[in-house]
C-alpha positions in Angstrom: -23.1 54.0 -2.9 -19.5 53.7 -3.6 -18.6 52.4 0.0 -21.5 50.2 -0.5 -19.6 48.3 -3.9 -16.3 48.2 -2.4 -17.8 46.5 1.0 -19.7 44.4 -1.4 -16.9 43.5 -3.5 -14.7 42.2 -0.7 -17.7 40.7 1.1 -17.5 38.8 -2.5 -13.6 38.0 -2.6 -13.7 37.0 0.9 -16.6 34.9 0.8 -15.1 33.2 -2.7 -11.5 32.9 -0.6 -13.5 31.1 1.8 -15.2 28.7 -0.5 -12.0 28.1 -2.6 -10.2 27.4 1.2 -12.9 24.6 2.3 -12.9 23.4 -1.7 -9.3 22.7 -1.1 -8.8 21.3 2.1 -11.9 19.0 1.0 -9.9 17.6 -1.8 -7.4 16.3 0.5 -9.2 15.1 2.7 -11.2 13.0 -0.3 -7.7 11.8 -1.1 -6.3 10.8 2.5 -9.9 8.7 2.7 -9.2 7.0 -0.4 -5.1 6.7 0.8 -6.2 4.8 4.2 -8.9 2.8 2.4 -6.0 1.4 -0.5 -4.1 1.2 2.7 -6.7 -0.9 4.8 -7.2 -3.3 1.6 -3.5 -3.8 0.7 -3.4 -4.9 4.7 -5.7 -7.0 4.2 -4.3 -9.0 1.2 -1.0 -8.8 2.7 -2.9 -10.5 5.8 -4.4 -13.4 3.8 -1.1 -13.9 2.2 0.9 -14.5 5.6 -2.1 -16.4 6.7 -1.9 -18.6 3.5 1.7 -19.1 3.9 1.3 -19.7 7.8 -1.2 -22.7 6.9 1.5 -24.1 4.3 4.0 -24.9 6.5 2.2 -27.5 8.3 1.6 -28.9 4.8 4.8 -28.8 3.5 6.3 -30.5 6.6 4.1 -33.4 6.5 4.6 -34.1 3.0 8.1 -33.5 2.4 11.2 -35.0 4.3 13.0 -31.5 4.2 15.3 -31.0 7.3 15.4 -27.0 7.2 12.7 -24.6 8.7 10.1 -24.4 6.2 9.1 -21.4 5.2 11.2 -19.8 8.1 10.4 -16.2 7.2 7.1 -16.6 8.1 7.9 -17.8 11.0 10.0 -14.9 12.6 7.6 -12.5 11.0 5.1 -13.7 13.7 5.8 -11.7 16.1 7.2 -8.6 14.5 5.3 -5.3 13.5 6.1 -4.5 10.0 5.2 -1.5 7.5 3.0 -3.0 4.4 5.8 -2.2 2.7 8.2 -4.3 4.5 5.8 -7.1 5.1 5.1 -7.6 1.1 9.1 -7.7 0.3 9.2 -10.4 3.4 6.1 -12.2 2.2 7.6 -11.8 -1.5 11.0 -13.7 -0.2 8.6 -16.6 1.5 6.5 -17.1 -1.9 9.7 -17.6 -3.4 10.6 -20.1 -0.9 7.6 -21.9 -1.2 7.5 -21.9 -5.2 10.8 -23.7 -4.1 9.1 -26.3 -2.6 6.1 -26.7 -4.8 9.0 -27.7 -7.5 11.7 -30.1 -5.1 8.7 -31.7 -3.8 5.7 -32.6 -7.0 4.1 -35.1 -4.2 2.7 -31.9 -2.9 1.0 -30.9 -6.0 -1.5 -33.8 -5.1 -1.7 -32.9 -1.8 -5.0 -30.8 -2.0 -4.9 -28.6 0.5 -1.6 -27.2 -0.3 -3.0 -26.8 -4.1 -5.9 -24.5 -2.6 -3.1 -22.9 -0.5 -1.1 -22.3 -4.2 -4.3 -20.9 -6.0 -5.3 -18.6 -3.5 -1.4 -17.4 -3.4 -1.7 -16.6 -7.1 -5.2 -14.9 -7.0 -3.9 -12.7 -3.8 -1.3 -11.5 -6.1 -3.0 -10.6 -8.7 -4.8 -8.5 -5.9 -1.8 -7.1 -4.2 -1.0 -5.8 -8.0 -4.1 -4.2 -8.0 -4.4 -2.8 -4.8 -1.1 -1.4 -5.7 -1.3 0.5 -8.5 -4.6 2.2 -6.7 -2.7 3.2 -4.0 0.2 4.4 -5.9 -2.1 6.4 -8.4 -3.7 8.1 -5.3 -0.9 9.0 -3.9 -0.2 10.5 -7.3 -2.8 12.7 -7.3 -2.6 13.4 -3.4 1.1 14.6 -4.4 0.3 16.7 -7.3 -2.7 18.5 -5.1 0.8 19.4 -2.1 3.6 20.5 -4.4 0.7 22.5 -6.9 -0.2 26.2 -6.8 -2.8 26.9 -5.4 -3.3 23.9 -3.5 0.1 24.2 -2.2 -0.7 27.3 0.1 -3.6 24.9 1.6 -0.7 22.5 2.1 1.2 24.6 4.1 -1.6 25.8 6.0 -2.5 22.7 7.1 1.2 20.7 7.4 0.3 17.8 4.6 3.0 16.5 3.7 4.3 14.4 0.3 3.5 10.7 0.7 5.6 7.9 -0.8 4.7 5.4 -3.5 4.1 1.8 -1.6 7.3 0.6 -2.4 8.9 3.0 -0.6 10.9 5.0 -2.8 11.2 8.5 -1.8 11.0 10.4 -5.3 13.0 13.7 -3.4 16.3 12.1 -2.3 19.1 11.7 -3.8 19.3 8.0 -4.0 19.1 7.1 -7.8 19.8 3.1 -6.8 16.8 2.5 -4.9 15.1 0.1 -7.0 14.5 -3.6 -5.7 12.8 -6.1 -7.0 
């Protein structure tokens, strides 16, 4: 009888090991879902935006008599492959270059098409914000699941790693000046 409540007991810790293990490993993997998915819609904002700003130049060229290369960030970011990250400070620099024009230029404020172009800018940003702050909170709680005990040991096990914030910042280093606006 004795052998039989040991064997029974450990049968018992094993089994609750187990369940504890797949419990876990399930979190994560509930959080890297929700990670690619903020991912996939930041993308896709970041995608409209450069699309928006694409359209503009056209615009801005017909209806202004400015020499330089409109919008010329946009145009060598055409052909290069970009982080999120990188491609929102990029896009960031070009909104500012078309706010620049929207002000030089107030024909272009009648200009209709470029107005569409200038609201749809301003609702995709409050997007980005958004999408954002979603992300970053995720990867809040995706963090706090790696460097915690237990859940750490599960982390180890299967090599997840910390993830950083979308702007990049790497909250472990030793740079203290890594701030940019």
């Amino acid at each position: 009888m004795g052998v039989f409540i040991v064997l029974t007991s450990i049968l018992i810790a094993i089994s609750l090991l187990i369940i504890w293990l797949a419990t876990s490993y399930n979190q994560f993997q509930v959080l890297i879902i929700r990670i690619n998915e903020a991912e996939a819609n930041i993308d896709s904002v970041l995608r409209k935006r450069f699309d928006l700003l694409n359209k503009s130049i056209d615009i801005i060229k017909a209806n202004t008599d400015s020499k330089d290369n409109v919008l010329e960030q946009i145009v060598k970011l055409r052909s290069r492959k970009l982080s999120n990250f990188e491609l929102d400070r990029k896009l960031y620099d070009a909104l500012k270059e078309f706010e620049k024009y929207k002000n030089e230029y107030p024909k272009l404020k009648n200009v209709e098409s470029f107005m569409k172009i200038d609201i749809s800018l301003n609702e995709s940003e409050a997007e980005i914000v958004a999408f954002r702050k979603y992300y970053n909170d995720i990867i809040t709680d995706y963090n706090k699941l790696v460097k915690s005990f237990p859940t750490n040991i599960i982390a180890l096990i299967f090599k997840f790693k910390d993830k950083l914030y979308f702007d990049g910042k790497d909250m472990n280093d030793e740079i203290v000046d890594d701030f940019k606006l």
